[in-house]
N, CA, C and O of each residue as an XYZ file, in Angstrom:
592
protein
N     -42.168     37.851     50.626
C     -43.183     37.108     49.901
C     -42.624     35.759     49.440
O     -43.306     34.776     49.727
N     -41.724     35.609     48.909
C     -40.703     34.317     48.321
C     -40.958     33.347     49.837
O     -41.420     32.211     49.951
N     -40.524     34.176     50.749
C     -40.719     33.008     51.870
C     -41.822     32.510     52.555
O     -41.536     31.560     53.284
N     -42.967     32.838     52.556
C     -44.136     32.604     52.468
C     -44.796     31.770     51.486
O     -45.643     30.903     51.702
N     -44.329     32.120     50.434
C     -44.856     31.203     49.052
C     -44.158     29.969     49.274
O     -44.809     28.925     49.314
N     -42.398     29.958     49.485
C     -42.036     28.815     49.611
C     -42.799     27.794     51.162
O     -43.031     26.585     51.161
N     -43.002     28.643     52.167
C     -43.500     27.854     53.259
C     -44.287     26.846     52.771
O     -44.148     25.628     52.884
N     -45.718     27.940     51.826
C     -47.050     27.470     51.743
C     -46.654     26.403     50.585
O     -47.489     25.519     50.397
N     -45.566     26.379     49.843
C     -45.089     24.943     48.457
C     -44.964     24.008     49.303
O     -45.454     22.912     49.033
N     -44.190     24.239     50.690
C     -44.127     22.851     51.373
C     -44.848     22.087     51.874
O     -44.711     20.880     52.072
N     -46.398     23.389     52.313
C     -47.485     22.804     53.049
C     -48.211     21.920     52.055
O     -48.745     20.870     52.413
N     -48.228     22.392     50.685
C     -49.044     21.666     49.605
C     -48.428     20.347     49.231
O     -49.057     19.414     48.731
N     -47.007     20.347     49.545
C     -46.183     19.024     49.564
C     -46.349     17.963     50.126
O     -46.368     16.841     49.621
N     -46.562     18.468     51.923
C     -46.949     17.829     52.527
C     -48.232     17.398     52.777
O     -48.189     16.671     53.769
N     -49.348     17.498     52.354
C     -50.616     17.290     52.276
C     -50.524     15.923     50.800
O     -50.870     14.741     50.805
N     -49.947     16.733     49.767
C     -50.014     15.762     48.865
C     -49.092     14.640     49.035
O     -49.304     13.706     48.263
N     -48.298     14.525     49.707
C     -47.512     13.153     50.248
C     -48.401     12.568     51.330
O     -48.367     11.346     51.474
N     -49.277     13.370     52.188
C     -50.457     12.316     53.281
C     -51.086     11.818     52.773
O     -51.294     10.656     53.122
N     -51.792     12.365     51.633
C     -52.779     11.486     51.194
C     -52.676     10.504     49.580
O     -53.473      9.772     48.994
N     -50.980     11.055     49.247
C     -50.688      9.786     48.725
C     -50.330      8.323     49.469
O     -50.220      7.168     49.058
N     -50.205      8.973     50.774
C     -49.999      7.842     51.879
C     -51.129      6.719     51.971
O     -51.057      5.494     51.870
N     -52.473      7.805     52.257
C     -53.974      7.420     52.259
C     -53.974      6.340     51.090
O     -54.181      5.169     51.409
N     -53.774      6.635     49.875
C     -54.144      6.027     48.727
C     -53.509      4.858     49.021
O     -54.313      3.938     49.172
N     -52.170      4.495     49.181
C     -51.563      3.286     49.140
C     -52.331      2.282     49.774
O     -52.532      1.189     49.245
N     -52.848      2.660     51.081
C     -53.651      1.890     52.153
C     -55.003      1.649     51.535
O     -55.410      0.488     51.495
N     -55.842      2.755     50.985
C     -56.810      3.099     50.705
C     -57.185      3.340     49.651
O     -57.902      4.336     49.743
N     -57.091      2.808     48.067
C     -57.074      2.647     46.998
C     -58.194      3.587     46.556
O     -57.982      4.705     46.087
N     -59.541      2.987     46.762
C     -60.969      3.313     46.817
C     -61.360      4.729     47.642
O     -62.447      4.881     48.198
N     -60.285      5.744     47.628
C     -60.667      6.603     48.574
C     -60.326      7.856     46.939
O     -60.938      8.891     46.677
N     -59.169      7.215     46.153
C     -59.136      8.075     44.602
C     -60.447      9.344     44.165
O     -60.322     10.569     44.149
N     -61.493      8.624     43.892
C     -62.159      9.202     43.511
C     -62.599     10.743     43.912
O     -62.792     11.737     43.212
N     -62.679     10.510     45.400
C     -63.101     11.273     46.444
C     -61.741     12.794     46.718
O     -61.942     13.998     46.876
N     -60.710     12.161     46.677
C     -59.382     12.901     47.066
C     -58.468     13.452     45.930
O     -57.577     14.224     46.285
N     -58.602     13.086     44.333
C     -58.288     12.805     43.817
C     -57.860     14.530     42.822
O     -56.832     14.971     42.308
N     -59.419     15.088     42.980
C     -59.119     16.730     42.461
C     -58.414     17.023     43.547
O     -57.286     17.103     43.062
N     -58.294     17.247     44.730
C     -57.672     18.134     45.715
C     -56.342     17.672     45.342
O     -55.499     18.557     45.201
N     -56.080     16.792     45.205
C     -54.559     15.929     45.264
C     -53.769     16.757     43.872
O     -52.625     17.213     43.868
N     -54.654     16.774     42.871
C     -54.032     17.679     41.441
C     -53.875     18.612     41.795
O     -52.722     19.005     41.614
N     -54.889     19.669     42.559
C     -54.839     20.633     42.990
C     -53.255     21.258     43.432
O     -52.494     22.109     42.971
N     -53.250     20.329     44.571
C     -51.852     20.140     45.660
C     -50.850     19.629     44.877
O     -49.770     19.554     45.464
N     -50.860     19.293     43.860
C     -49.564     19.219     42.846
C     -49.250     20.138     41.818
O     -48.215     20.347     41.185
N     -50.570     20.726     41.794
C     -50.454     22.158     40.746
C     -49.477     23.334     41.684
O     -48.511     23.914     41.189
N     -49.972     23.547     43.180
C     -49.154     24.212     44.246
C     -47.343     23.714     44.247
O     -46.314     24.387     44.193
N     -47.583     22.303     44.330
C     -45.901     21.865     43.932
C     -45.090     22.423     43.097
O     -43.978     22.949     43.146
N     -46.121     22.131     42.082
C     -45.127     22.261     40.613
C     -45.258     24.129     39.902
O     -44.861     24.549     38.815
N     -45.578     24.469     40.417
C     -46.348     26.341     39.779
C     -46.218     26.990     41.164
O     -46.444     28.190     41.010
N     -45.982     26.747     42.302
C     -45.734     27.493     43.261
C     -47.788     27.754     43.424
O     -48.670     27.457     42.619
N     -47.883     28.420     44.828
C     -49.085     29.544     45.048
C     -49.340     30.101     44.219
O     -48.451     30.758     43.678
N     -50.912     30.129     43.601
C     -51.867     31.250     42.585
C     -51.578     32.306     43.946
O     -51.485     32.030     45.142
N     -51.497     33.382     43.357
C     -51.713     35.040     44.063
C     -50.559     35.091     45.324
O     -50.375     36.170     45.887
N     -49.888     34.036     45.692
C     -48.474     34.651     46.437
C     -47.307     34.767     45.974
O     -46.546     33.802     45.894
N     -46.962     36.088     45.564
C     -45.876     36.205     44.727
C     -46.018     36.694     43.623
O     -45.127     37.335     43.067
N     -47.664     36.373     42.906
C     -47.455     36.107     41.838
C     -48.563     37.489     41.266
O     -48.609     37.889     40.103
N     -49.514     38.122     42.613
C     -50.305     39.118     42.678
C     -49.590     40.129     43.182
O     -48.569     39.779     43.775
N     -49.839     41.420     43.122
C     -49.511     42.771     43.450
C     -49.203     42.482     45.409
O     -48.174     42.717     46.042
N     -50.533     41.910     45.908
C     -50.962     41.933     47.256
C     -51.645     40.534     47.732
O     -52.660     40.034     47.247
N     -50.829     40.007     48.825
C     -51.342     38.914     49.108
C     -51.763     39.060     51.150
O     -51.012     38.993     52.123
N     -53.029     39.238     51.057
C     -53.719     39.889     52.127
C     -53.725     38.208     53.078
O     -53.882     37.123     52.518
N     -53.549     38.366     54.328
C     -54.082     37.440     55.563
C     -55.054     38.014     56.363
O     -54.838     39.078     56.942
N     -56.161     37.387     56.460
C     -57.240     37.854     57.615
C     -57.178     36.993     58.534
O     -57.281     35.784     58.327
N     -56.933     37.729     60.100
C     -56.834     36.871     61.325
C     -58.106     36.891     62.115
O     -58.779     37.881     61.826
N     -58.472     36.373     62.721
C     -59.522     36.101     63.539
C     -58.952     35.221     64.621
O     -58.288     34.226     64.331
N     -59.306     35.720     66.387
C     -59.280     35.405     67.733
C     -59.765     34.152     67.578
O     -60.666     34.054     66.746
N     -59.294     32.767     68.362
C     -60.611     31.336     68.321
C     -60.742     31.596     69.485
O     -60.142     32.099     70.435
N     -62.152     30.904     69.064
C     -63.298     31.535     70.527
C     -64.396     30.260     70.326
O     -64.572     29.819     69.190
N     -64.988     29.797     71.262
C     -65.857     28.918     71.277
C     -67.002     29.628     71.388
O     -67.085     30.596     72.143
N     -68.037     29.183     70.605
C     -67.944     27.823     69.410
C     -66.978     28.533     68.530
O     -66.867     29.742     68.324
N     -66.315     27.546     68.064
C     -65.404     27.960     66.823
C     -65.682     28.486     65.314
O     -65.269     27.959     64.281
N     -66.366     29.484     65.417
C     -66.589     30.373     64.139
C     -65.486     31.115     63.346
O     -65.778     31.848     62.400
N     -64.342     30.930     63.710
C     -63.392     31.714     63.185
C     -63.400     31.848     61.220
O     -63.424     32.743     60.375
N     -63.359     30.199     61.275
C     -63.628     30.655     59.350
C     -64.616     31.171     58.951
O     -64.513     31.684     57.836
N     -65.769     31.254     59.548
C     -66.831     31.663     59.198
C     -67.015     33.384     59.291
O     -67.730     34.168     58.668
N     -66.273     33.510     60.094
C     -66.326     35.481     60.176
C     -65.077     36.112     59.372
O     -64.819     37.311     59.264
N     -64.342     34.985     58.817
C     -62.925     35.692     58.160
C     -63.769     35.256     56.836
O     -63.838     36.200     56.049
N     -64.479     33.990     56.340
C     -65.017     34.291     54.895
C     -66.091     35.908     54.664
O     -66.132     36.759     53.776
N     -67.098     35.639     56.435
C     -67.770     37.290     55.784
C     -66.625     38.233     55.689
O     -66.200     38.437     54.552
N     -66.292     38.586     56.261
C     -64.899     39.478     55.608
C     -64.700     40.034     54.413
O     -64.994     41.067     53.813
N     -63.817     38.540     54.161
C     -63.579     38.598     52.440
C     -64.255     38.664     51.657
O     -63.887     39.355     50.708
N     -65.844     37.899     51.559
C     -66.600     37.950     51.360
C     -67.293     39.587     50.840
O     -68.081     39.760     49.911
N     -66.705     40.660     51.774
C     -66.838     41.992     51.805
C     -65.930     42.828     51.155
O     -66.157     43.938     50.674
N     -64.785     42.144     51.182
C     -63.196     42.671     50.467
C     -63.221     42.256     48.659
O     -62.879     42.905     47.670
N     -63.817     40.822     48.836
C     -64.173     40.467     47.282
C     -65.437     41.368     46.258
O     -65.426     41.797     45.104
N     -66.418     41.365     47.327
C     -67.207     42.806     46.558
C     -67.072     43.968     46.571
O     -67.627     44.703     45.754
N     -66.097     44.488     47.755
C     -65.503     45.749     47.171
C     -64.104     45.468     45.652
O     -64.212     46.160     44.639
N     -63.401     44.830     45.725
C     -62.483     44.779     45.005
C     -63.281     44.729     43.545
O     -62.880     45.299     42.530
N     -64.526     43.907     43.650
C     -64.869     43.788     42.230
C     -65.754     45.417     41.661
O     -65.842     45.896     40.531
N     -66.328     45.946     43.080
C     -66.703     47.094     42.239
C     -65.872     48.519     41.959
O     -66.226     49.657     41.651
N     -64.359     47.760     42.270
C     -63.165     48.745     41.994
C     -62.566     48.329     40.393
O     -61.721     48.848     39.662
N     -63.399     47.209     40.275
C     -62.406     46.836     39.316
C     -60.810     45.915     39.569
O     -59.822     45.778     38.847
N     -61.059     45.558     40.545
C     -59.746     44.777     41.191
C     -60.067     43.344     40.962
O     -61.257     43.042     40.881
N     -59.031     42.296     40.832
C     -59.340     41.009     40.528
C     -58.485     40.510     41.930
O     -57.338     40.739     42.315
N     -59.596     39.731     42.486
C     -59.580     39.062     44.126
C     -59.687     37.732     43.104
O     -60.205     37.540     42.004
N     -58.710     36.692     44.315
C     -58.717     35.575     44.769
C     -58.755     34.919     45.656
O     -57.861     35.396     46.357
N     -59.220     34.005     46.252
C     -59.392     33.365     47.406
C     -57.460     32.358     47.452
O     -56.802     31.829     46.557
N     -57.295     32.482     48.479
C     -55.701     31.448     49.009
C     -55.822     30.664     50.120
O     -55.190     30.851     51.160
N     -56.998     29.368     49.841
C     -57.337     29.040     50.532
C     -56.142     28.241     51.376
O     -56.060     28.139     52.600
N     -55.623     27.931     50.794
C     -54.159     26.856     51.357
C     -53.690     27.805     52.639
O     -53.176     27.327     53.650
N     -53.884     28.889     52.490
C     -53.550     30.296     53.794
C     -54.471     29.351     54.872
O     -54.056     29.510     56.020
N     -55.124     28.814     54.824
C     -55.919     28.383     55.930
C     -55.010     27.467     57.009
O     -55.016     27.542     58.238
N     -53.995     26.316     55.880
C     -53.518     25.311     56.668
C     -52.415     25.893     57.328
O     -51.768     25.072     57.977
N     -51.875     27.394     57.375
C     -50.573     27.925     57.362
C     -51.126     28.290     58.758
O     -50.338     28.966     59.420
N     -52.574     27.928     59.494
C     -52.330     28.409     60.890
C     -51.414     28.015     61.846
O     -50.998     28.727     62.760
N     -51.173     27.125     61.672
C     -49.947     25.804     63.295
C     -49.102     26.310     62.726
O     -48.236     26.161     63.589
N     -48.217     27.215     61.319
C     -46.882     26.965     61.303
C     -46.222     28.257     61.772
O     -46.448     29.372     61.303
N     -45.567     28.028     62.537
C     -44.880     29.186     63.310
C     -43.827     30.061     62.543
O     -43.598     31.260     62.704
N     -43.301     29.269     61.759
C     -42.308     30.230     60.621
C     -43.118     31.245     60.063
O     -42.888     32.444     60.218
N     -44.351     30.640     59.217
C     -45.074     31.377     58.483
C     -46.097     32.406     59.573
O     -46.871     33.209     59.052
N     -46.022     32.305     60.859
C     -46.849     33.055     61.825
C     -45.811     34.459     62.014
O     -45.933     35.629     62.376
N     -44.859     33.650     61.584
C     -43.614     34.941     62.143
C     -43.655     36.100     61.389
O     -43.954     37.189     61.880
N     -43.334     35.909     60.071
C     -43.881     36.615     59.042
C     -44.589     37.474     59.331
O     -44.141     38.612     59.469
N     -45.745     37.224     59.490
C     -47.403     38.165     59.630
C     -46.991     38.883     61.440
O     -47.401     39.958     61.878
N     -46.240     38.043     62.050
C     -46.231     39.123     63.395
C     -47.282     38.767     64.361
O     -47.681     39.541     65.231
N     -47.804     37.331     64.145
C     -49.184     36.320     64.898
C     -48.516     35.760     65.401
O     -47.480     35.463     64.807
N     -48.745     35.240     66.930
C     -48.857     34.308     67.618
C     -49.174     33.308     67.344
O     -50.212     33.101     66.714
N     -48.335     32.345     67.753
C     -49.363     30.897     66.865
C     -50.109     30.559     68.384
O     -49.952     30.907     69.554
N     -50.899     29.777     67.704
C     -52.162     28.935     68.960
C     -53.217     30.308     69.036
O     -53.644     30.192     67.887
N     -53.698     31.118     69.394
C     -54.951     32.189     69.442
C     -55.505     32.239     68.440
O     -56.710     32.024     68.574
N     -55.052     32.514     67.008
C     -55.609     32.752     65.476
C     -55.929     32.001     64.688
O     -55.135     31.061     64.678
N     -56.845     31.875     63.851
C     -57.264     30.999     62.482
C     -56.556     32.236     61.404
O     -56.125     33.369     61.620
N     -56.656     31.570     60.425
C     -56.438     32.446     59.255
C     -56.964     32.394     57.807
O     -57.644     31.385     57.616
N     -56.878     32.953     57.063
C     -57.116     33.177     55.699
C     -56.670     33.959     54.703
O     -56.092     35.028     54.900
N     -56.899     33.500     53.647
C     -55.831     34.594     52.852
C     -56.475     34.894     51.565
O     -57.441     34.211     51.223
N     -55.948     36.049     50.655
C     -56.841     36.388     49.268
C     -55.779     37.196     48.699
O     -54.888     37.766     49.329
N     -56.000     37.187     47.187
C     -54.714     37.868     46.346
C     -55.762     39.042     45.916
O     -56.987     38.933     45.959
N     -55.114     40.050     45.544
C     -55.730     41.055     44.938
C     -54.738     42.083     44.485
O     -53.743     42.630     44.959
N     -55.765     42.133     42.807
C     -54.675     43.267     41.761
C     -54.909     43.234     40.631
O     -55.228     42.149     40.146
N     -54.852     44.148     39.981
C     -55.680     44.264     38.472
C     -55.282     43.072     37.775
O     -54.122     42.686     37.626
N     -56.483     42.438     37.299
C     -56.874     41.327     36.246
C     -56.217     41.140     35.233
O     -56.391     42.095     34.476
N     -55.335     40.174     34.683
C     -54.624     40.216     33.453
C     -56.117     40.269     32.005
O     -55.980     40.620     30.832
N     -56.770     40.022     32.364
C     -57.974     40.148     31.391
C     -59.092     40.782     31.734
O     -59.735     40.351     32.691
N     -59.508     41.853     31.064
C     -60.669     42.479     31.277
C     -61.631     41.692     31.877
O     -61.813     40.684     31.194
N     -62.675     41.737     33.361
C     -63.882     41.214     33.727
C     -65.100     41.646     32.961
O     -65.468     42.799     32.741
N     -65.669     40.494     32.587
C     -67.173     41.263     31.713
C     -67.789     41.589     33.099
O     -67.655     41.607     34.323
N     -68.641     41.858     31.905
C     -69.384     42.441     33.202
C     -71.145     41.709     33.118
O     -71.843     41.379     32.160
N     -71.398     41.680     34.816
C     -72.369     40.710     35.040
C     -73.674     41.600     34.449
O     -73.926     42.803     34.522
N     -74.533     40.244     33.704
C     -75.944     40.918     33.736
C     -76.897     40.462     34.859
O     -76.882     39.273     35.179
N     -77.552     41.146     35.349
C     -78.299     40.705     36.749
C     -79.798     40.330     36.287
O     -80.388     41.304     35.822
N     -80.439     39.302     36.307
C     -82.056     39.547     36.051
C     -83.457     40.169     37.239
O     -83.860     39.811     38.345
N     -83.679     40.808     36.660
C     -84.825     41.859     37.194
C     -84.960     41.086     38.426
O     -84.971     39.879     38.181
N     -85.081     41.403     39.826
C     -85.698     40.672     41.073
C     -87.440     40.261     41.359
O     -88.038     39.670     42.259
N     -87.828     40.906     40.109
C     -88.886     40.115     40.318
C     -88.615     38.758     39.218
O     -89.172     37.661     39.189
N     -88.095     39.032     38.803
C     -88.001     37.360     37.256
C     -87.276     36.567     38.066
O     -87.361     35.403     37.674
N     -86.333     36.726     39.403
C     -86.305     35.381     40.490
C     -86.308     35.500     41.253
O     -85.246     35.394     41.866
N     -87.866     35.929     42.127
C     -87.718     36.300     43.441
C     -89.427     35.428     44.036
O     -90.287     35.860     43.268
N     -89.840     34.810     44.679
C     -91.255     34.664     44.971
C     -91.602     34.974     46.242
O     -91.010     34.410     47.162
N     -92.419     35.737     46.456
C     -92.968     36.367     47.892
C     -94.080     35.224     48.391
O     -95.118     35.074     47.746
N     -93.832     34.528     49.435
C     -94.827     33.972     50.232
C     -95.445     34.814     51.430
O     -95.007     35.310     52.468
N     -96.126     34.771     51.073
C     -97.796     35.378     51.305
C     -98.436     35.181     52.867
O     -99.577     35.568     53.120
């Protein structure tokens, strides 16, 4: 896990050094790039939320296949893993940065993937340091309208 987390510190390194690159050239681009960029320095400086730092840090692979749906069938997925986990009582996170870790072959090695065939994704999961309230749902008819 340490080596994975460290891979994915470098990937967030390197993203946040491109588009401090961007900025130099591109001043007026701040606004736009500017949360992701904190983001990618929060990864620098605190390492990965949920690698390392969760019980379980899950990768979902998916075949690329044209048209290229691959993220789109690894979010239903999780998508499925996140509502089971929540009606276990498990606290899921999304690791989205797992996404950019597809091209890197160190970090492919790890998982036992081939690089070039797979997309990827990733999610932490493991009991919640704080109790989840719990959701109130409103009646489906108080937001639902049937056209006729």
């Amino acid at each position: 896990m340490k080596t994975a987390e460290k891979l994915m510190r470098n990937k967030a390194e390197e993203g946040l050094n491109h588009f401090k690159g961007i900025l130099e050239e591109q001043p007026m681009l701040k606004q736009r790039v500017g949360n992701f960029m904190e983001r990618l320095q929060l990864f620098v400086d605190n390492g990965v939320i949920g690698v390392g730092t969760a019980p379980y840090f899950i990768v979902v692979a998916e075949l690329r296949g044209i048209p290229p749906v691959e993220q789109e069938s690894i979010a239903h997925c999780m998508e499925n893993m996140w509502l089971k986990a929540t009606e276990l009582g498990l606290g899921f996170q999304i690791v989205s940065l797992t996404s950019q870790m597809s091209e890197n072959q160190e970090f492919l090695n790890l998982l036992g993937i081939p690089l070039g065939p797979y997309e990827i994704n990733g999610c932490a999961l493991g009991y919640p340091a704080t109790e989840m309230s719990k959701v109130v749902r409103p009646d489906i008819k108080e937001v639902s309208q049937w056209i006729d």
